[in-house]
C-alpha angles and dihedrals in degrees: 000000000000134000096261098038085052088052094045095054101040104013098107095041089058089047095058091036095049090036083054092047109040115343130215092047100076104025095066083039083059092045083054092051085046092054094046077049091237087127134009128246107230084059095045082051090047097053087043098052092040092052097042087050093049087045101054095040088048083059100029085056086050102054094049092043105042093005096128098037097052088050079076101065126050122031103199082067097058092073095053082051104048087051096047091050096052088051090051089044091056108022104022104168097022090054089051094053085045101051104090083062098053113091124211090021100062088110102031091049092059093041099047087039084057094055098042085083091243102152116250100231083061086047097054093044087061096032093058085049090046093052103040089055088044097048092046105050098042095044081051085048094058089034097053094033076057100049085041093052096043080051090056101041105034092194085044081136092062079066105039100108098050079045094053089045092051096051083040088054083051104053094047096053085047083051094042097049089048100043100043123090116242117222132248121279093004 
């Protein structure tokens, strides 16, 4: 099976699973395989929305299920949520619709959102808002660095698949690096 049958079969399915997981990587992947026209766009938008939305309601219903009880286990976490915390405090909705956008803090916003007491028809108002502007502009990202780039290499094509590795590469050092535990004292 070739590179674009392969897309074309389980691209939006890594989309939503690598949006779920971890986020820009595979949306503006996804944004790549739209340009090369493996996959479309509308449908790249739509897995990474849908997972972006599962995701933060998945930690957004944790928080306020187990919230307090989870505060008692790992440290490295405290810090995310005192932060958070600070940014609901002050900025409550407009934290919530920026969200999406804020790096290191995509899991600890929704948690500590969870257990602010916000209700959660008001949080997935402004999730679904959140999400739509975030999956949007990074699968256009991907899209228009892809139609740039073409621009610029005209047998960009000849290089796609050393180009997919290396964003693949990517995506698994960002996951491996989030999801690894550091160790103590380190």
């Amino acid at each position: 099976m070739n590179l674009p049958d392969l897309l074309q079969q389980y691209g939006y399915a890594a989309v939503f699973v690598g949006t779920f997981v971890e986020g820009e990587s595979m949306v503006v992947l996804g944004g790549y395989g739209a340009h090369r026209h493996y996959l479309r766009l509308e449908w790249v938008i739509a897995a990474a929305f849908a997972a972006a939305v599962v995701s933060d309601q998945l930690y957004y219903r944790l928080g306020r299920w187990q919230g307090e009880r989870m505060l008692s286990r790992p440290r490295r976490w405290h810090a995310k949520l005192a932060r958070a915390t600070g940014l609901i405090e002050r900025h409550g909705a407009i934290t919530v619709l920026a969200m999406r956008f804020m790096w290191g803090l995509r899991i600890a916003l929704p948690f500590t959102i969870g257990m602010s007491g916000m209700s959660p028809r008001r949080y997935l108002a402004l999730d679904l808002a959140s999400a739509a502007l975030w999956a949007c502009a990074v699968a256009s990202i991907g899209f228009g660095a892809s139609r740039i780039a073409a621009t610029l290499i005209d047998d960009l094509h000849r290089h796609e698949h050393w180009i997919i590795a290396g964003l693949v590469a990517v995506a698994v050092v960002v996951l491996a690096r989030r999801w690894w535990p550091t160790p103590v004292g380190g």
